[in-house]
N, C-alpha and C positions, 0 to 999 in steps of 0.2 A: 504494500500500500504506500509507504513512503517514497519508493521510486514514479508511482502515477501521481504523487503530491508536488515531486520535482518538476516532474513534464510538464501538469496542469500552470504550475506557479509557470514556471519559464515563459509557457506557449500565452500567458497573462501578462505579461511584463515587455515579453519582448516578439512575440509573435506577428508576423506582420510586419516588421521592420524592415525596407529597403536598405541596403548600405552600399556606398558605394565601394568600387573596388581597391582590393588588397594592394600593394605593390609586390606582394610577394604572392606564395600557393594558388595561383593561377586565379588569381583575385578574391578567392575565399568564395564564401554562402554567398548568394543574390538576396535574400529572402529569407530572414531568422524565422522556421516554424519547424515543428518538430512531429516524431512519432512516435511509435511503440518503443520501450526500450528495450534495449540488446544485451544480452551479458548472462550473468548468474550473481544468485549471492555470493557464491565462493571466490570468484574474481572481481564481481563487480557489475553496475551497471551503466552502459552507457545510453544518450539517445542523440538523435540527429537534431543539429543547432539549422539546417537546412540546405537546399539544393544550392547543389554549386555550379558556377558559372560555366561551367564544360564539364564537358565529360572527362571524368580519368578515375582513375584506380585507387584511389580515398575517397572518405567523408568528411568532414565537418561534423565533428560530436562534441559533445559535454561529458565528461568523466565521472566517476564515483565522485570524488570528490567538489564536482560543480566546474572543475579547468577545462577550460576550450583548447581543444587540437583536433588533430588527424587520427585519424581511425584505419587500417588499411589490415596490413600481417601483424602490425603490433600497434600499442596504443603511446602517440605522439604527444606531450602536450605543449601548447603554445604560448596561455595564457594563464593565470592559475585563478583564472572566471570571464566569465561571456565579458564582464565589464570591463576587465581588461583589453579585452578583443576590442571590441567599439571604442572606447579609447585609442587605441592605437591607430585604428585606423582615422577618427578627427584629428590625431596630430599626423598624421599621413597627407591629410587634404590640406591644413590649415599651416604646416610646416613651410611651405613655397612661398606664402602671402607672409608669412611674418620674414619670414627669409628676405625678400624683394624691401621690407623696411628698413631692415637693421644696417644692410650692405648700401645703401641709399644712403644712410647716414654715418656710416663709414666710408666710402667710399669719396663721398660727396656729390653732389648734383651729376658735372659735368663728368665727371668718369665713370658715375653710374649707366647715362643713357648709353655711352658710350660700352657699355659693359654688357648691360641690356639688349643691344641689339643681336646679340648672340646666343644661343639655344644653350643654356645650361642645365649641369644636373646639379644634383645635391651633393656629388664627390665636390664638384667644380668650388660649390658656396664653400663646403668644407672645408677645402684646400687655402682659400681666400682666408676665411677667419683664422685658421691656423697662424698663415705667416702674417695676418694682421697681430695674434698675439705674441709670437716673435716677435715681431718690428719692435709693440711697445713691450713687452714683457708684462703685457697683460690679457692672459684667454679669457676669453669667456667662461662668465658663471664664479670668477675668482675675486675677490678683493672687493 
């Protein structure tokens, strides 16, 4: 009974939920809803957090203990809860826009746009702040 209390509370909470996609495991779940659970007492029970964006050879589960992962020949975990998961992915989406701020105002105007006009990744910004904390001998997040 307490594994159908899981499912019900989860497919309450979070059922229905669009997300957008992952950057990584082939963009994760489309659509948090869940089913029947899988497993045993003896090991455990898991259920589907939801259908995923293509097809391949994992799930998207929820663990005994509530941790989001992969499900396949053996049990992955990702997150150590669905709320991790959707977290990570708002800092996935919202990471670029805050990103385009910081380096704006490091950078400064003129060598921003200049900067800008070029397809960058998140190694690229990476790379940027690093030797921005060189230069002054101060990273990010310190002091």
């Amino acid at each position: 009974m307490v594994e159908i209390d899981r499912v019900t509370e989860f497919q309450q909470r979070w059922g229905g939920i669009a997300l957008p996609p992952a950057p990584a495991y082939e963009g994760g779940p489309r659509i948090l809803d869940t089913d029947t659970p899988e497993g045993s007492a003896a090991e455990g029970w898991w259920f589907s957090a939801g259908d995923e964006r293509v097809s391949m050879a994992y799930g998207f589960m929820i663990g005994p203990r509530g941790e989001f992962g992969i499900h396949a020949e053996r049990w992955t975990p990702l997150h150590a809860s669905i709320d991790g998961w959707v977290e990570s992915l708002a800092l996935a989406q919202h990471a670029p826009l805050w990103a385009n701020g910081l380096l704006r105002l490091l950078l400064g105007e003129r060598q921003f746009d200049r900067f800008d006009r070029h397809e960058v990744t998140m190694q690229d910004i990476a790379a940027i702040l690093e030797a921005y904390g060189k230069e002054t001998g101060l990273g990010l997040g310190e002091g």
